[in-house]
GUBAFI-993380 format. One line per field, with one value per atom (N, C-alpha, C): residue in one letter; chain; atom name; x, y, z. Coordinates in steps of 0.02 Angstrom, whole numbers, plus 50000, padded with zeros to 5 digits. Layout:
res	(a, ...) $
chain	(A, ...) $
atom	(CA, ...) $
px	(X, ...) $
py	(Y, ...) $
pz	(Z, ...) $
END
This chain:
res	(x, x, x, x, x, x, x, x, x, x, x, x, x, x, x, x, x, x, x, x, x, x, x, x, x, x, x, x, x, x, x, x, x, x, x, x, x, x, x, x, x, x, x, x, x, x, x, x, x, x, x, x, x, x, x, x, x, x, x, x, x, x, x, x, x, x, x, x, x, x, x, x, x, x, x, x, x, x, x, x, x, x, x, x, x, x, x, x, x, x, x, x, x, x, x, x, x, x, x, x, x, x, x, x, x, x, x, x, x, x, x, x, x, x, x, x, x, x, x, x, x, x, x, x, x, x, x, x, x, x, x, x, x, x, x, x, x, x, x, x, x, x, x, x, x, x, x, x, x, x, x, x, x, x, x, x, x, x, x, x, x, x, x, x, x, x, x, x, x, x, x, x, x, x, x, x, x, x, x, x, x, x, x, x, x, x, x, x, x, x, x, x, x, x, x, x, x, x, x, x, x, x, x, x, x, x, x, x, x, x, x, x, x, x, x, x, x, x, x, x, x, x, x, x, x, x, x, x, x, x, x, x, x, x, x, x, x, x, x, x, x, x, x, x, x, x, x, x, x, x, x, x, x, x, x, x, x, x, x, x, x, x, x, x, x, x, x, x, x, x, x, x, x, x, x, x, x, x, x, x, x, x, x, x, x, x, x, x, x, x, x, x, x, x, x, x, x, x, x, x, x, x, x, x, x, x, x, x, x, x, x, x, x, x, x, x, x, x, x, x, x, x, x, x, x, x, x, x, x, x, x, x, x, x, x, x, x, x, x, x, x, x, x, x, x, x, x, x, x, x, x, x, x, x, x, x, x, x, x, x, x, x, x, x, x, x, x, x, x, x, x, x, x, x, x, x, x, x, x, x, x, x, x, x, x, x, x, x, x, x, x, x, x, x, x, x, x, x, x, x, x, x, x, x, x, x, x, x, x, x, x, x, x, x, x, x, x, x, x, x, x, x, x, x, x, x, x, x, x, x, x, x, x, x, x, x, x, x, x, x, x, x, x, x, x, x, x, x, x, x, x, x, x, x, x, x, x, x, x, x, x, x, x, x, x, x, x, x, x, x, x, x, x, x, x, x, x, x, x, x, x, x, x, x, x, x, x, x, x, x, x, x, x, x, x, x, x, x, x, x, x, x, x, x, x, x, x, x, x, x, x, x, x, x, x, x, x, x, x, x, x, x, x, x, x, x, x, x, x, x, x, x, x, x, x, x, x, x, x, x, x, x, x) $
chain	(A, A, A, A, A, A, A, A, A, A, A, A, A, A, A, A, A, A, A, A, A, A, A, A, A, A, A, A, A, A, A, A, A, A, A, A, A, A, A, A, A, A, A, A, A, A, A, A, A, A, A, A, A, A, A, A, A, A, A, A, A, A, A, A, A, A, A, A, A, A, A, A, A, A, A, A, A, A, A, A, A, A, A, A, A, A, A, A, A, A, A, A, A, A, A, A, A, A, A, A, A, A, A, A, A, A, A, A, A, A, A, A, A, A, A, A, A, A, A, A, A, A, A, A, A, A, A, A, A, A, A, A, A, A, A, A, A, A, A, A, A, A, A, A, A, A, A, A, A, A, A, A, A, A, A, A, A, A, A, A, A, A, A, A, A, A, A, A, A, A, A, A, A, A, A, A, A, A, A, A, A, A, A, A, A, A, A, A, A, A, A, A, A, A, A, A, A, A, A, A, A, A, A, A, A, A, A, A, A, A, A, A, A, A, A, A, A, A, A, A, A, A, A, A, A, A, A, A, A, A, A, A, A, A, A, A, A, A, A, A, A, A, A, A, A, A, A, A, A, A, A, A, A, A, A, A, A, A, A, A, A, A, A, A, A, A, A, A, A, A, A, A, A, A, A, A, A, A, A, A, A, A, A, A, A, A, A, A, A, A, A, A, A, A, A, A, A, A, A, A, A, A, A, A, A, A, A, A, A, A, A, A, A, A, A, A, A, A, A, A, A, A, A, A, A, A, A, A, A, A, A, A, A, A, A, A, A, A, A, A, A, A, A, A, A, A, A, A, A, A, A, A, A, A, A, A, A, A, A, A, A, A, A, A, A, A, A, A, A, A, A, A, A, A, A, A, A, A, A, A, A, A, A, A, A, A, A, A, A, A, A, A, A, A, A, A, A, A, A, A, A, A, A, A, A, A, A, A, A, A, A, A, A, A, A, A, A, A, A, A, A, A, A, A, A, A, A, A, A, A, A, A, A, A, A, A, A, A, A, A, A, A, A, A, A, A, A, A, A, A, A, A, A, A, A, A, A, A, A, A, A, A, A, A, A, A, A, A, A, A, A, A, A, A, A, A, A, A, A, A, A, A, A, A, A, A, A, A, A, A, A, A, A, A, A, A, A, A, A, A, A, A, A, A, A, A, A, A, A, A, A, A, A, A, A, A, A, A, A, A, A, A, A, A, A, A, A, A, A, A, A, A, A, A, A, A, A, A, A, A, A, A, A) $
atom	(N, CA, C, N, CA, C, N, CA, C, N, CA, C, N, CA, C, N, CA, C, N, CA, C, N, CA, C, N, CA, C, N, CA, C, N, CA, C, N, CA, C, N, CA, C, N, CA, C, N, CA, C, N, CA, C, N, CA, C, N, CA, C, N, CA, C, N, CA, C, N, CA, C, N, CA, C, N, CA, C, N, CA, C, N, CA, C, N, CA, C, N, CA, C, N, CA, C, N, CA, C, N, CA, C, N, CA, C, N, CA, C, N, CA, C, N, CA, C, N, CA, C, N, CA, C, N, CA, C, N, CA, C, N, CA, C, N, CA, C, N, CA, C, N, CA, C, N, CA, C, N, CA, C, N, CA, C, N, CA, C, N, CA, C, N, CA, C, N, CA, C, N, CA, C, N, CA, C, N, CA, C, N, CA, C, N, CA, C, N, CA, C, N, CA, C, N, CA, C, N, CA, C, N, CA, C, N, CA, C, N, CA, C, N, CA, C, N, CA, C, N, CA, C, N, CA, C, N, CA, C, N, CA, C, N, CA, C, N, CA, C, N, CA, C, N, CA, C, N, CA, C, N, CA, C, N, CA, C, N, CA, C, N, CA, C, N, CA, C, N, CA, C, N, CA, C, N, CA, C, N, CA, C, N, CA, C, N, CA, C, N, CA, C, N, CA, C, N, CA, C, N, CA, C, N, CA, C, N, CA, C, N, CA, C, N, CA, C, N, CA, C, N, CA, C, N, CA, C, N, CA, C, N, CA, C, N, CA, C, N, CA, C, N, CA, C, N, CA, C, N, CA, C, N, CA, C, N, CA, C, N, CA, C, N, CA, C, N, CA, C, N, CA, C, N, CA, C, N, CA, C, N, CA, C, N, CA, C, N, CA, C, N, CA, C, N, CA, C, N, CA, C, N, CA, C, N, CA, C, N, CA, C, N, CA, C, N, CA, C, N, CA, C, N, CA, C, N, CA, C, N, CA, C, N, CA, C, N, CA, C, N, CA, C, N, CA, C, N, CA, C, N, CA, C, N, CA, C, N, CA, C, N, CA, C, N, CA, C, N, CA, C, N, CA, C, N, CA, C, N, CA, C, N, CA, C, N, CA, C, N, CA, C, N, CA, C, N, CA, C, N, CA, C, N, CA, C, N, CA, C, N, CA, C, N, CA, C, N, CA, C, N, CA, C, N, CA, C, N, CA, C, N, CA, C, N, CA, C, N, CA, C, N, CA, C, N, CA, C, N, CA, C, N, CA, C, N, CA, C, N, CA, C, N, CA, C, N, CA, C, N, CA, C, N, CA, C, N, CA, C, N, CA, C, N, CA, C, N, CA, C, N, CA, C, N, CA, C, N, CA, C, N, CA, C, N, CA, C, N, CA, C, N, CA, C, N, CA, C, N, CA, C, N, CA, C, N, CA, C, N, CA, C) $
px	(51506, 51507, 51435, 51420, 51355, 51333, 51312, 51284, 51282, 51248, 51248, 51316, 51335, 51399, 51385, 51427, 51419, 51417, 51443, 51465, 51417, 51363, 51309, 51253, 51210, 51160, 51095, 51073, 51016, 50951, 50922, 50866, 50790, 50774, 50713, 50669, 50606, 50539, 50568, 50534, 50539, 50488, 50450, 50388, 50359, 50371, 50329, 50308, 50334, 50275, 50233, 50221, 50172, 50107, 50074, 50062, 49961, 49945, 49897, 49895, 49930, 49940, 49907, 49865, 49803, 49845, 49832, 49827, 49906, 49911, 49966, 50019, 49981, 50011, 50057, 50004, 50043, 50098, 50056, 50125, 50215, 50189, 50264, 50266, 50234, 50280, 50311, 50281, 50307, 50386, 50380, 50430, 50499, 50466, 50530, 50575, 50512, 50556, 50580, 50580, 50620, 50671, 50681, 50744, 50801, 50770, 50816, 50827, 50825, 50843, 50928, 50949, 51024, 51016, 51022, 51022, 51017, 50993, 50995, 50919, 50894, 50804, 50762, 50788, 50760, 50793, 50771, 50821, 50794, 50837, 50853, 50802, 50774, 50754, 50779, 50843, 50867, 50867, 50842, 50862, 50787, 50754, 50669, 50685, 50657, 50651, 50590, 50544, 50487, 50486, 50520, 50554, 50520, 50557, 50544, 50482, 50452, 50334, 50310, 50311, 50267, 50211, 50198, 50138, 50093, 50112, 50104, 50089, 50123, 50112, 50071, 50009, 49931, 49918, 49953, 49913, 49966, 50043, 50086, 50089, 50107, 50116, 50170, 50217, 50274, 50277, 50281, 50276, 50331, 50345, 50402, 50402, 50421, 50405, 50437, 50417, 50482, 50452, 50508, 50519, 50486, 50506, 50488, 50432, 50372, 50293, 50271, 50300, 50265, 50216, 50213, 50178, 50216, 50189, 50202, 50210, 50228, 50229, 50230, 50193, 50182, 50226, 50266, 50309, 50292, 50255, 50226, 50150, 50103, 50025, 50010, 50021, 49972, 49910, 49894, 49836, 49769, 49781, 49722, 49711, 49771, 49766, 49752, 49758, 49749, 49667, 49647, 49546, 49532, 49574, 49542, 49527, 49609, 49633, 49633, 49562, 49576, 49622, 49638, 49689, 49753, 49760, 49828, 49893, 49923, 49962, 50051, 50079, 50173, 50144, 50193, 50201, 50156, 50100, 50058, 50077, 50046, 50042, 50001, 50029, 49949, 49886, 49918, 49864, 49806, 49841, 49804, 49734, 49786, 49741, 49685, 49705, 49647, 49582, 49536, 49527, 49519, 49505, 49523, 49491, 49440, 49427, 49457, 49507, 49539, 49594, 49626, 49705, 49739, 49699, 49747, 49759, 49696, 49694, 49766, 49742, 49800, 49890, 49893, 49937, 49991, 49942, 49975, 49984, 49922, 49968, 50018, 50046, 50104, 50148, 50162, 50199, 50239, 50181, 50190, 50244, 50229, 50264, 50353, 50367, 50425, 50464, 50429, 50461, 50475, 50425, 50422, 50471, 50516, 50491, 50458, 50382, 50367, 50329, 50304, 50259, 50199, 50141, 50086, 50045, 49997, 49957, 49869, 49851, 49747, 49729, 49670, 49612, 49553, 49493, 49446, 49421, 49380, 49341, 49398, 49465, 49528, 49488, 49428, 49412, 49344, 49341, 49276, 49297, 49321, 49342, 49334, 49336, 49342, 49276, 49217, 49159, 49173, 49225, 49236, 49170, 49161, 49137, 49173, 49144, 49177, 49240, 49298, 49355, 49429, 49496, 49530, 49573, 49657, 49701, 49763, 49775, 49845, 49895, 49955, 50029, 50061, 50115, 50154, 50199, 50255, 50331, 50383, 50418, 50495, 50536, 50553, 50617, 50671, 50738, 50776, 50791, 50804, 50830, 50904, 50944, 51003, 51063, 51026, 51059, 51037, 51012, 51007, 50958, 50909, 50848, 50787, 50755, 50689, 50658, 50637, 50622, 50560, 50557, 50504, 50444, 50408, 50356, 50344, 50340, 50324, 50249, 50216, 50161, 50114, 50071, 50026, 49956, 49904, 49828, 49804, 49774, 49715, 49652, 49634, 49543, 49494, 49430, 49357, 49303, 49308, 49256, 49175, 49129, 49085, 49026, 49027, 49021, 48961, 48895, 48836, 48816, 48846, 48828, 48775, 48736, 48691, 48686, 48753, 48764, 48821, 48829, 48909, 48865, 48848, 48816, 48860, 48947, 48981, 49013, 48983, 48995, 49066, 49114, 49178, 49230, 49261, 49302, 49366, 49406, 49483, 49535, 49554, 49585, 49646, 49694, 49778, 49799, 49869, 49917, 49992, 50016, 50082, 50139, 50194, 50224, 50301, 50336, 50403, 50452, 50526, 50549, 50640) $
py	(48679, 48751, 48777, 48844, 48861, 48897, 48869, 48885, 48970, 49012, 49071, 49091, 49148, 49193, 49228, 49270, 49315, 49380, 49356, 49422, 49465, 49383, 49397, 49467, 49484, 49547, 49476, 49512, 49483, 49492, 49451, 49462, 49517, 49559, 49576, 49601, 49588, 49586, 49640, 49617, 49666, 49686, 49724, 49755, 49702, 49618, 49552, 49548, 49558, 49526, 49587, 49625, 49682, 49672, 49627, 49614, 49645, 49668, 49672, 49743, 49784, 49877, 49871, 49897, 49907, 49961, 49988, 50091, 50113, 50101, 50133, 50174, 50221, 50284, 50268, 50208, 50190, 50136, 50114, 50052, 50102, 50142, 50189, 50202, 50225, 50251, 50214, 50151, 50109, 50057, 50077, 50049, 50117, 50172, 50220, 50206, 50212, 50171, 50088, 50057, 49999, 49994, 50031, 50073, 50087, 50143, 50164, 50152, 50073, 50040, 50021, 50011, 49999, 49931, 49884, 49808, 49827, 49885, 49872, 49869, 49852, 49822, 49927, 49957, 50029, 50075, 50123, 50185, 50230, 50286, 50332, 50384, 50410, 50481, 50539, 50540, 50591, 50582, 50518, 50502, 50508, 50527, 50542, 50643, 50638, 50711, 50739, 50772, 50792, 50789, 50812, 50815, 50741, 50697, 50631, 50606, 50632, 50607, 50671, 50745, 50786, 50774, 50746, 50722, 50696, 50691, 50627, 50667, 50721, 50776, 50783, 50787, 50802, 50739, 50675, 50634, 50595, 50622, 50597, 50638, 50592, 50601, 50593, 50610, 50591, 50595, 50550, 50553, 50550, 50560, 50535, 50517, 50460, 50439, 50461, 50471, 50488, 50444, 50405, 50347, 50366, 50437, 50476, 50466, 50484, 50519, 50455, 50426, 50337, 50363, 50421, 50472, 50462, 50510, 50517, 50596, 50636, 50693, 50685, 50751, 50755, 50779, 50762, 50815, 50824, 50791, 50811, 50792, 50839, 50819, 50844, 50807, 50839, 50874, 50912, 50939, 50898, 50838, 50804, 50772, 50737, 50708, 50753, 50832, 50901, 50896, 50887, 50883, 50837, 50776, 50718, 50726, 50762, 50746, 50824, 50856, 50930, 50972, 50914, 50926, 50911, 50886, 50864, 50923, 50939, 51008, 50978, 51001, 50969, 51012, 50970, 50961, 50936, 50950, 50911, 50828, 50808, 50747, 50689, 50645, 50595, 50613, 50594, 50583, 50648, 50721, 50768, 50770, 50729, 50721, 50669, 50601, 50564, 50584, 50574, 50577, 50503, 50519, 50464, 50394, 50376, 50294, 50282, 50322, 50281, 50308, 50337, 50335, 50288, 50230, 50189, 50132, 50120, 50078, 50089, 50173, 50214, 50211, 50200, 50206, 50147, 50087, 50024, 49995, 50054, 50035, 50046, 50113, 50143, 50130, 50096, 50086, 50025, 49969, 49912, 49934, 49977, 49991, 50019, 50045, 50052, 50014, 49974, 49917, 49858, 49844, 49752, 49764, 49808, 49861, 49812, 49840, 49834, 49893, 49868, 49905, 49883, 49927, 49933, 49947, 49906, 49918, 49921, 49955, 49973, 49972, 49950, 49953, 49933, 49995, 49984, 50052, 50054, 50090, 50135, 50168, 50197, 50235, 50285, 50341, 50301, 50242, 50234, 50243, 50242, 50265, 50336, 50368, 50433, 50485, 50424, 50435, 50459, 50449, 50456, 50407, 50430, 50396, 50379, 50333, 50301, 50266, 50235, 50189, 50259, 50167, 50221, 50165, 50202, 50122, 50185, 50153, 50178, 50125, 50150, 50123, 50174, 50133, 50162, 50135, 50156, 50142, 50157, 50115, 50175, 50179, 50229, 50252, 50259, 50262, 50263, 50339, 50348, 50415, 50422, 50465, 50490, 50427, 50398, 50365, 50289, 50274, 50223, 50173, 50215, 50163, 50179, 50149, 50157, 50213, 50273, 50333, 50394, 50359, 50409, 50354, 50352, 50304, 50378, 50351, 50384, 50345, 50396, 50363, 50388, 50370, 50399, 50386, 50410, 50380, 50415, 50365, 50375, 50382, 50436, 50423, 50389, 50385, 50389, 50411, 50465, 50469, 50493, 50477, 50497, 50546, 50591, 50663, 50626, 50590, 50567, 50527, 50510, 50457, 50403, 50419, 50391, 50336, 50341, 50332, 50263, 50275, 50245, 50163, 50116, 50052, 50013, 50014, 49942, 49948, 49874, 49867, 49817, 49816, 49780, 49807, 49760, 49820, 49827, 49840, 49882, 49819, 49803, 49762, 49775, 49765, 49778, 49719, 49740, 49671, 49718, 49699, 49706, 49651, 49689, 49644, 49647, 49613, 49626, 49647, 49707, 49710, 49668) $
pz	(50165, 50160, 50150, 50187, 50184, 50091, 50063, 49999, 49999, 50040, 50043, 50074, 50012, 50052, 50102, 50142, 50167, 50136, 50087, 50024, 49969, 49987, 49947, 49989, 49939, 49981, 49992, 50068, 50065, 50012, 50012, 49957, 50004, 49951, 50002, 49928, 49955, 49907, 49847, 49784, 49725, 49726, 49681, 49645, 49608, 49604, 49617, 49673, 49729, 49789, 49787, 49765, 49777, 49724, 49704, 49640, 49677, 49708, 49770, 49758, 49763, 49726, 49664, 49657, 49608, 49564, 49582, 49553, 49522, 49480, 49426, 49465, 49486, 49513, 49591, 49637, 49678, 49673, 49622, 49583, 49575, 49541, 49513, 49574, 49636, 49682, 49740, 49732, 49750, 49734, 49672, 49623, 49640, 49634, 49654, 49714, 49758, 49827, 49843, 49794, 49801, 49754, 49719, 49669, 49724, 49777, 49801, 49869, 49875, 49925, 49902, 49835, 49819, 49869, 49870, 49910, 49983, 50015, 50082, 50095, 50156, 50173, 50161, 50178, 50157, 50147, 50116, 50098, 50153, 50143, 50184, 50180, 50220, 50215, 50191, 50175, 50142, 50062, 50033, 49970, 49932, 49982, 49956, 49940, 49889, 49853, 49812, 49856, 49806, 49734, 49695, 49652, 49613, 49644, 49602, 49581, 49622, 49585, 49615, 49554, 49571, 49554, 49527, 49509, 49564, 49634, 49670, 49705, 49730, 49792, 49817, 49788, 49824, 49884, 49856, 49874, 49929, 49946, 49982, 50027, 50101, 50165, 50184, 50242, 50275, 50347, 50396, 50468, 50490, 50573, 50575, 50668, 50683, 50756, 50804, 50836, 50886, 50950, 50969, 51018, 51089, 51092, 51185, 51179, 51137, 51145, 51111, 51099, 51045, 51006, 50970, 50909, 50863, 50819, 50749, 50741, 50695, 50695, 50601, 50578, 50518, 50510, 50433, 50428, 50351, 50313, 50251, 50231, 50219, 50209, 50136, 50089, 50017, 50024, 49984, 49990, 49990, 49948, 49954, 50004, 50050, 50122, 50173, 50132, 50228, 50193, 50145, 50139, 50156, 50169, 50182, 50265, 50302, 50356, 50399, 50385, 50401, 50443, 50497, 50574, 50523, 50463, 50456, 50445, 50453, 50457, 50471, 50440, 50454, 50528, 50576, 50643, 50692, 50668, 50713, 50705, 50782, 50815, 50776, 50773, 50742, 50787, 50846, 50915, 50893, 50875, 50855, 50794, 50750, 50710, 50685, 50721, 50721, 50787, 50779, 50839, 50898, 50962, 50993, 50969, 50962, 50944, 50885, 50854, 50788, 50817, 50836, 50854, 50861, 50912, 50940, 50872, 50821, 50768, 50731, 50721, 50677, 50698, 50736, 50793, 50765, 50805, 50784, 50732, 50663, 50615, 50592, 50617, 50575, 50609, 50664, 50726, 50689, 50662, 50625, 50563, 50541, 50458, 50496, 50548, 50552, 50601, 50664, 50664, 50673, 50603, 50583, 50547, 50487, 50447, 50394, 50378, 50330, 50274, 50233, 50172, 50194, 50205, 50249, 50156, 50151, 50081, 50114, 50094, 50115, 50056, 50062, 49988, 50036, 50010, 50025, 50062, 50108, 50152, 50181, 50171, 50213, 50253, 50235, 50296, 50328, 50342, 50359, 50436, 50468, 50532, 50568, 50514, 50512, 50478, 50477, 50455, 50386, 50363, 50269, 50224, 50168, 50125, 50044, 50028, 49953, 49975, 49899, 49942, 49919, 49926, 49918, 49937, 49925, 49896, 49944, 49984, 50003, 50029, 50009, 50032, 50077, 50095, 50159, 50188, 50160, 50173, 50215, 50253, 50301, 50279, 50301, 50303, 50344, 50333, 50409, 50408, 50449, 50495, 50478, 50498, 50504, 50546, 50584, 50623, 50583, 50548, 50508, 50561, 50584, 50616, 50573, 50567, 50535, 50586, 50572, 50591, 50542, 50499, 50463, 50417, 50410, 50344, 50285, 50236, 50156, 50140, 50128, 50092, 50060, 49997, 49962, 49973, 49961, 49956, 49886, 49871, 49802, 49854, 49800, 49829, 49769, 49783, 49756, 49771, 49819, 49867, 49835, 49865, 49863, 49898, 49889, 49943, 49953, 49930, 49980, 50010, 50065, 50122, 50090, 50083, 50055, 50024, 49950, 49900, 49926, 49990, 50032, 50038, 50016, 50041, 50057, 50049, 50014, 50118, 50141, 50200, 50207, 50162, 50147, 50178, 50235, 50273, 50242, 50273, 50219, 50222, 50174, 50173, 50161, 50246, 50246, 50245, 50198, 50182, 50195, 50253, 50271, 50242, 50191, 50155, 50190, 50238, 50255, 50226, 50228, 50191, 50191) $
END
């Protein structure tokens, strides 16, 4: 007899394999959303509620793919990600808002987070692409859609930035760790 039931839930990562999430703040919001997975590999887009980390708002995003245009479409930009991300605005396109030599980077990453599905983690240089300066720690999670496909990613960024180029020396590139869910 096979040792595993059928009855049993599959196992999928806790808030131990994440031990790589630095920042408190993304830790808890990370931890919220594997709460409300209830034993299935992701929760729903409808079960995410501002509400739950106002605290967080400035610094959380919400996309959402759509299969036809192989884009992204904003559908939530904190204030600190529309200073980071000046083009960033609910409805606009990714394609809009990166510009072209980082789109396609950008692209395949978030492409990755909804369907390997995984948890997409950055530390380090996040805007050096984007001629940003100083670092910065972001996560980035999916979600499923209505129809129960992975259809939207959730995600936060911390900053540190440093407004003088100058001041920018640390040539360490960004270090992503995609964790399956």
């Amino acid at each position: 007899m096979n040792p595993t039931s059928r009855t049993e839930r599959p196992q999928h990562p806790d808030l131990s394999a994440f031990d790589h999430v630095g920042d408190p703040r993304l830790r808890r919001f990370l931890s919220h959303y594997l709460d409300l997975r209830n034993g299935r590999q992701i929760p729903y887009r409808n079960q995410i509620s501002p509400l739950d980390f106002p605290d967080l708002l400035g610094i959380v995003f919400l996309y959402e793919f759509d299969p036809v245009s192989q884009d992204f479409y904003i559908r939530l930009a904190g204030d600190h990600v529309a200073r980071m991300l000046r083009t960033a605005r609910a409805g606009s396109k990714l394609s809009e808002v990166f510009p072209p030599d980082a789109f396609p980077i950008v692209l395949e990453r978030y492409r990755r987070i909804c369907l390997t599905p995984c948890v997409m983690h950055n530390i380090g240089r996040v805007f050096h692409n984007l001629g940003g300066t100083g670092t910065g720690e972001r996560i980035a999670m999916p979600l499923l859609g209505d129809d129960g496909e992975p259809a939207f990613f959730l995600g936060a960024t911390t900053y540190s930035l440093d407004p003088d180029p100058a001041h920018d020396t640390d040539e360490t590139p960004v270090r992503i760790t995609y964790t399956p869910l």
